[in-house]
BARO-424376 format. One line per 10 residues: for each residue z, x, y of C-alpha. Coordinates in nm, 3 decimals, decimal comma. Layout:
REM residues N
Z X Y; ...
***
This chain:
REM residues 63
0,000 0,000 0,000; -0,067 0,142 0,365; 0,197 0,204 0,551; 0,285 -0,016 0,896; 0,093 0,162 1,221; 0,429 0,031 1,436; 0,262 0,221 1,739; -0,053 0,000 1,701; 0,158 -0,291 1,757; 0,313 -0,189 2,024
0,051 -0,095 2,225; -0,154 -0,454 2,112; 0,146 -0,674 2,266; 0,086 -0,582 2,618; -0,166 -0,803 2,741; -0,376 -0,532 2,945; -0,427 -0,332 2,636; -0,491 -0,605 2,428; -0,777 -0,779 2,702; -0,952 -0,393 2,697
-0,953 -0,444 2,330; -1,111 -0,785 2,321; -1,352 -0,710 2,571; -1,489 -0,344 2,411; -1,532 -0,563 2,094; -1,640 -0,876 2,141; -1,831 -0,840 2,520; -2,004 -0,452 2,456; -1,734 -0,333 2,749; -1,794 -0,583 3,005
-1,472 -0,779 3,170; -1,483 -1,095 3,010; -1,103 -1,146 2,965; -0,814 -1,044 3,212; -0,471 -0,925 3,129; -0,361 -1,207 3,335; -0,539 -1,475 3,152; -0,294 -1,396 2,877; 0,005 -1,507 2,735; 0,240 -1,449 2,462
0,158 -1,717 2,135; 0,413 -1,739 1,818; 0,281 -1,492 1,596; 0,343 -1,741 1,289; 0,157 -2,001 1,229; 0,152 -2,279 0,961; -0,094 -2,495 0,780; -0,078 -2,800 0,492; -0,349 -2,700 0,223; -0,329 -2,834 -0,125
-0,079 -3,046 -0,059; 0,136 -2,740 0,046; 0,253 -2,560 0,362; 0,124 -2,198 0,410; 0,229 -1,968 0,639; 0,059 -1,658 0,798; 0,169 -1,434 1,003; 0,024 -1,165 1,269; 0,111 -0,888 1,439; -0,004 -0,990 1,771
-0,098 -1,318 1,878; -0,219 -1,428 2,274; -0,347 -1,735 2,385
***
């Protein structure tokens, strides 16, 4: 199993980093998104599939 890159996770949870991410990525570099467009989201999330609740979590997750 790989270990945990605790750094990376850091450094995604703060919203400027995480915009320059998105918008390298997804938008070849251009500014798209903002830092300030961000905001924190509950990193767990659930859903009812098969008659059963599932639950995944992230590392990061923005809205």
């Amino acid at each position: 199993m790989a270990e945990k890159d605790a750094s990376e996770k850091i450094l995604e949870s703060y919203n400027d980093v995480f915009s320059d991410i998105v918008n390298v990525l997804l938008f070849n570099g251009k500014q798209v998104l903002g830092a300030d467009e961000l905001e924190d989201q509950a990193p767990r999330t659930y859903y009812k599939a098969n008659g059963r609740l599932h639950e995944i979590e992230r590392d990061v997750a923005k809205r």
